[in-house]
N, C-alpha and C positions, 0 to 999 in steps of 0.2 A: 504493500500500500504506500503510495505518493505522500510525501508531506503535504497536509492541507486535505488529504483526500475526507479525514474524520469529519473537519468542519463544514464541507460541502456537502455530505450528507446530513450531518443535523440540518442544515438550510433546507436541503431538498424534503427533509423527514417534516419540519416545522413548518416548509411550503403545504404540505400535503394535510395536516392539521387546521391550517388555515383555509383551506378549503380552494387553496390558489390550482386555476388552470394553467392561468398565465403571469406570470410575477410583474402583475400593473400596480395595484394595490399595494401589496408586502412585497419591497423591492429585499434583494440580498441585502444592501447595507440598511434596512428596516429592522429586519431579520436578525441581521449580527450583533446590533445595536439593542436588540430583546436579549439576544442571550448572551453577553457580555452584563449589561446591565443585570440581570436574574441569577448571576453566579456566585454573585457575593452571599445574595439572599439563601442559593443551593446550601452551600458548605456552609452558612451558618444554623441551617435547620439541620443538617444531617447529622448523626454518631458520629463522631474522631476516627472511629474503625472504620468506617467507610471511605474512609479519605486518604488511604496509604498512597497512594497516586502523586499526592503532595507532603508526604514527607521529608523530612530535610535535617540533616547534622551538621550543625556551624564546626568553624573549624575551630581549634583549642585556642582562645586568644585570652589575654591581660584584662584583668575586669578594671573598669575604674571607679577607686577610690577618692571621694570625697564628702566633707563633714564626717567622717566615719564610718561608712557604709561604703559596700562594694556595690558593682553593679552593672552589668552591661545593657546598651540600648538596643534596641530593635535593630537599628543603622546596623549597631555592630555586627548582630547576630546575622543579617543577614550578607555581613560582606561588603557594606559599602554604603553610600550616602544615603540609598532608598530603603523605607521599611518594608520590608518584603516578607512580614512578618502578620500571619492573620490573626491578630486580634491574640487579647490576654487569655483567651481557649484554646490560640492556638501554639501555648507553648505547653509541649508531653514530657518534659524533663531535661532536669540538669547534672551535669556530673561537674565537681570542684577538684582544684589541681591544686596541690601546696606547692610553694617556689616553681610552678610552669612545669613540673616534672612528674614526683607519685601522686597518682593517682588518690582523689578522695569516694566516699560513694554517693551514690544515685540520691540524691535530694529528696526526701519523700514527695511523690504526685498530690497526695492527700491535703498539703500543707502549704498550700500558692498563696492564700490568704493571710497574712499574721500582722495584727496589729504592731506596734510601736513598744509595748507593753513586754512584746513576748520576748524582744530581746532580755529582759531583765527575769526570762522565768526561767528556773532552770529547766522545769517539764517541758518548753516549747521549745530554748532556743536553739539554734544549733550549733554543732559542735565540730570537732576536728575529723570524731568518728560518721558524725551524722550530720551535716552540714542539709540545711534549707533553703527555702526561696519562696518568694512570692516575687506577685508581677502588678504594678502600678506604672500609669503615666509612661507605655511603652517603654520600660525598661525591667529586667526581670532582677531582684537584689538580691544577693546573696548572706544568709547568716551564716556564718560557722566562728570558730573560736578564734583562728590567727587573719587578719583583715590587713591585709597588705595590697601595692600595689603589682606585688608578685605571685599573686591567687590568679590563679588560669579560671577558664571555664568552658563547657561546647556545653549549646544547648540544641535539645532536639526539640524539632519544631515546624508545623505545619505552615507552607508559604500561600502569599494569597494566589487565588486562580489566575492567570494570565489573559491578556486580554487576546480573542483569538482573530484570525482573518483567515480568508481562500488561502493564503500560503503560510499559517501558521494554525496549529490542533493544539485541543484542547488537554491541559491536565487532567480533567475531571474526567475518570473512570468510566468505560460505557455503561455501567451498571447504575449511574445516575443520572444516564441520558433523558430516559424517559420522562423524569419527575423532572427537570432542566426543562425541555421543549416544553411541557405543560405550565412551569412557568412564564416563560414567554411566550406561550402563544397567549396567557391570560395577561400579559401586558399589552398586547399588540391589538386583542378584543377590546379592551379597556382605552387605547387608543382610539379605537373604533366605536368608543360609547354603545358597545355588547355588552353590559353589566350580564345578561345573563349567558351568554356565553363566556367571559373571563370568570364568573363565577366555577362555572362545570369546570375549567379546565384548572382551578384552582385548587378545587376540591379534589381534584385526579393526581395535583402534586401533593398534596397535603398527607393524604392515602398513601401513596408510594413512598414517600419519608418516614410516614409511621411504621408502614410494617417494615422497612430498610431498620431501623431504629431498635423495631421490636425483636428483631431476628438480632442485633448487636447486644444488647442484654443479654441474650442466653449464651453466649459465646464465654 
């Protein structure tokens, strides 16, 4: 398969949802412009398990230290000036490095949130053995016991969707194609002042999330 060939079918599968004979109406860049626009909304309703398609491991770099705390930003995590980073759900774990070299362990997942408070607890904070994180204001901070600015860190972490065109396919998994076209065809009716047609097709992404969602639970 052709690069681009994935996104020419969604257009052509979304033309056909539309009810398009002839693409007068819903041009391709109408089209593109639905589901680009509707991808942010995909990945943020689906399970995290369905979205290994977009998983991603920053490389090991220097957190930075300031007022105290460590902490690396979005920018960093993903490499460079842009945050390419989906949102504070979309980070699955941290691993802490003492002096950029041994290795610390896996951050607990469970523990992204901790107030201010918690560094002062011993039951919360974290430590040399057990180092933490939470994620505020696009940066993820690191707790553990030695807070230097020679604490390493990679974090894994889901990236946002990419914006797709005719010569560029999408990241998102054919397995969420379906519940994807249903969004955007229910923006595209809604364009079209079809409230009850963007409704049905609504209700058809809605459905396919849930059970995607409910099948991720039992795993």
């Amino acid at each position: 398969m052709a690069i681009g060939d994935v996104t020419v079918d969604l257009l052509s599968r979304l033309g056909i949802r539309m009810e398009e004979e002839t693409p007068n109406v819903f041009t391709d860049a109408k089209k593109l412009k639905a589901l680009n626009d509707t991808s942010d909304e995909l990945v943020a309703l689906v399970d995290n398990a369905h979205l290994t398609e977009l998983e991603e491991l920053s490389d090991k770099v220097a957190c930075t230290l300031l007022g105290g705390r460590l902490y690396q930003a979005f920018t960093t995590i993903s490499g460079g000036s842009t945050n390419d980073v989906l949102g504070k759900l979309g980070i699955t774990g941290v691993t802490v490095y003492d002096n950029g070299a041994s290795a610390g362990k896996l951050a607990d997942p469970y523990l992204k949130l901790i107030n201010t408070r918690d560094e002062e607890n011993t039951l919360k904070t974290g430590s040399a053995d057990r180092p933490k994180y939470f994620v505020h204001n696009e940066r993820v901070y690191i707790y553990c016991t030695t807070k230097t600015s020679a604490t390493f860190a990679e974090v894994w972490y889901l990236r946002k969707p990419k914006t797709i065109t005719v010569d560029l396919d999408p990241l998102i998994g054919s397995h969420l194609h379906d519940a994807w076209l249903s969004l955007a065809a229910a923006q595209l009716w809604r364009q079209e002042h079809k409230t009850d047609r963007s409704k049905e097709e609504m209700d058809i992404a809605i459905l396919i999330i849930a059970q995607l969602n409910e099948k991720a639970k039992g795993k």
